[in-house]
N, C-alpha and C positions, 0 to 999 in steps of 0.2 A: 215875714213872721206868720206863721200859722196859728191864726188867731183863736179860729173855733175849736181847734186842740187845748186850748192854754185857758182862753176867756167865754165866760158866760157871757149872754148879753151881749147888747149894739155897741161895738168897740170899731171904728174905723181906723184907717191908717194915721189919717189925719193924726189923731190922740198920740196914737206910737209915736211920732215922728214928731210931736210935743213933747213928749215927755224924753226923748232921744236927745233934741236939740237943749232945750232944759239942762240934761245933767252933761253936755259937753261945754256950756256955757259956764256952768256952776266947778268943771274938773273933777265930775264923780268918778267916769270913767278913768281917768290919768291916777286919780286918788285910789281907784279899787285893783289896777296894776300895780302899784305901786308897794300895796298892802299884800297882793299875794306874794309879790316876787319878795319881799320882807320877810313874812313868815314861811315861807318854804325856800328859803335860800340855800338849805342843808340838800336840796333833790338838783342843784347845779351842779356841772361839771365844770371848775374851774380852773382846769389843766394848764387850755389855751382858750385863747377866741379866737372868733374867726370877725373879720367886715365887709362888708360889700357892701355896694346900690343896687339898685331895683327902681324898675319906669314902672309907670301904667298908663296906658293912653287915658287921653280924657275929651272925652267927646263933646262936653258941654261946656268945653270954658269952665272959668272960674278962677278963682286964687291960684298963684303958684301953682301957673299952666303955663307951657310957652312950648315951643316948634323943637322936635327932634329929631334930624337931618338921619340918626341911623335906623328910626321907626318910619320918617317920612310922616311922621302926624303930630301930634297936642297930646304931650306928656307931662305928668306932674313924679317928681323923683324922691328916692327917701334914700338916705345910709342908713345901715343895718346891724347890729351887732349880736352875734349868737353863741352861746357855751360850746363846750367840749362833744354835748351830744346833739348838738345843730336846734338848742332850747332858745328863744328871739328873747332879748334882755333888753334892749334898747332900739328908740328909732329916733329918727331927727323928725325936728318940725318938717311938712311938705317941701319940699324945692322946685322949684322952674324946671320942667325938661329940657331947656335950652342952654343948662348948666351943664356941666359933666359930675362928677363925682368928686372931685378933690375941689369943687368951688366953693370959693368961704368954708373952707375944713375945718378951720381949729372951731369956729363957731357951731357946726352943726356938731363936730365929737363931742364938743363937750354938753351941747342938749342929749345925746346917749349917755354921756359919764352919768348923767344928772339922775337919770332914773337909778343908777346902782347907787350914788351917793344918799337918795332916798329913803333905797331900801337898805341901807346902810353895808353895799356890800364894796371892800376897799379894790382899789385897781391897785394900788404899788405891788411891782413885780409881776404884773400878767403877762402872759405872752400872747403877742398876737398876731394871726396870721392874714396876709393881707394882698392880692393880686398887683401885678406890675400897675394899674394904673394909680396904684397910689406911690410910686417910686419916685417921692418931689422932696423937696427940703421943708415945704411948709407941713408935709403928713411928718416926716419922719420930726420934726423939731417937737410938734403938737403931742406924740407917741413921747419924748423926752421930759417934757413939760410935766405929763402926766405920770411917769414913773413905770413908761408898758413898757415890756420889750418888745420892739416890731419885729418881724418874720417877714419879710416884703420881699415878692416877688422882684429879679433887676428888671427894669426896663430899659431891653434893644435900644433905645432910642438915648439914653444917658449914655452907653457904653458898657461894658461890662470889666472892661480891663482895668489893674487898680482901684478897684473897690475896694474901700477899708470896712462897708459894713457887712457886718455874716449875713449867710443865709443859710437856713438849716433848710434842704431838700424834704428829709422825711418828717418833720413835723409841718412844713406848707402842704405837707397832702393829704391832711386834718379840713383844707379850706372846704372842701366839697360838700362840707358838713351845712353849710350855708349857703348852699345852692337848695337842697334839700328843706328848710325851713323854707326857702320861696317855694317851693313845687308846693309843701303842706296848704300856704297860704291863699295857693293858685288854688286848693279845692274846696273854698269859699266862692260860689260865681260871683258876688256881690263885688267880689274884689279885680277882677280880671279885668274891668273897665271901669274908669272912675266917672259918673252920673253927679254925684256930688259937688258941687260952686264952691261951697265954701270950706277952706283948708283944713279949719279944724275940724267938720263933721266928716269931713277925709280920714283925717289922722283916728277920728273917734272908729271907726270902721276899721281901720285896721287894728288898734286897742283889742277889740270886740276881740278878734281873730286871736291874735297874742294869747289873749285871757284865755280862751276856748281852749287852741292848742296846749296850753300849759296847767289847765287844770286839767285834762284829758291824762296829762303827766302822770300828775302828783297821784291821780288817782289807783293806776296800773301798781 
């Protein structure tokens, strides 16, 4: 934080990093995403979504850290959920790197649903586009449960022959829209390596970012 831009006077980090911890304890942060993505929910593109995970090593330890055999290091993981224009609507509490992506799914989807259920925005009938590593019976049931239509990549590895569920080709190539949200968020350095111990001043950091990107939206 560029302090001597912003604040007069002996302001230390220390203070910041009070008053940081302070409003992720209290839910200001959770509370003041919650509110934008509320009142500007007319600047979403709810055509389709798109989901994916995202690692970020973590060098320090800490909560919901653990070993990730395809980074070779201490990764902490998130599912992701983004609009039509690659706009981040939701994210899951932290997860272990030593998960994959589909572990304990219906729980961590529905910490995503939760932020639209918030802001009062309805999921029945969404479409949603999704990579083969979510091609399981517990994603596709969780996608049923909630009223989405999935889009799910088949995975090799089920088969592809006799499949009774569609796959629409040219609305899955929407997904990339969600790669692109992770590049945006990659241009936060704060965010490229997690320093932070504890989960939620994790999650609060990435909030930060959401909010940034999406009021940068609304503004254009």
């Amino acid at each position: 934080m560029p302090i001597k831009q912003y604040i007069e006077g002996n302001y230390t980090y220390q203070s910041v990093y009070y008053h940081f911890s302070r409003w992720v304890r209290d839910g200001s942060w959770k509370r003041l995403w919650v509110s934008l993505l509320k009142k500007y929910k007319n600047s979403l593109d709810l055509s389709c979504v798109q989901l994916d995970g995202t690692q970020t090593r973590a060098h320090q330890g800490g909560e919901a850290v653990g070993f990730q055999a395809r980074r070779a290091d201490e990764c902490t993981n998130f599912l992701c959920l983004s609009d039509n224009q690659g706009t981040l609507l939701g994210i899951s509490e932290p997860i272990s790197g030593n998960h994959h992506d589909v572990f304990d799914f219906e729980q961590h989807f529905k910490e995503i649903l939760h932020w639209l259920a918030e802001a009062d925005i309805p999921t029945e009938g969404l479409f949603l586009n999704a990579d083969a590593g979510f091609d399981t019976q517990e994603c596709r049931d969780t996608f049923q449960k909630a009223g989405i239509e999935a889009n799910i990549d088949f995975n090799k590895r089920n088969g592809n022959k006799d499949r009774f569920e569609y796959f629409d080709e040219e609305l899955y190539k929407r997904r990339w829209l969600i790669e692109r949200s992770f590049a945006w968020m990659d241009a936060f350095k704060a965010l490229l390596i997690r320093y932070e111990k504890k989960a939620q001043n994790w999650l609060a950091f990435n909030l930060i970012a959401i909010i940034v990107l999406f009021i940068r939206k609304i503004q254009i």
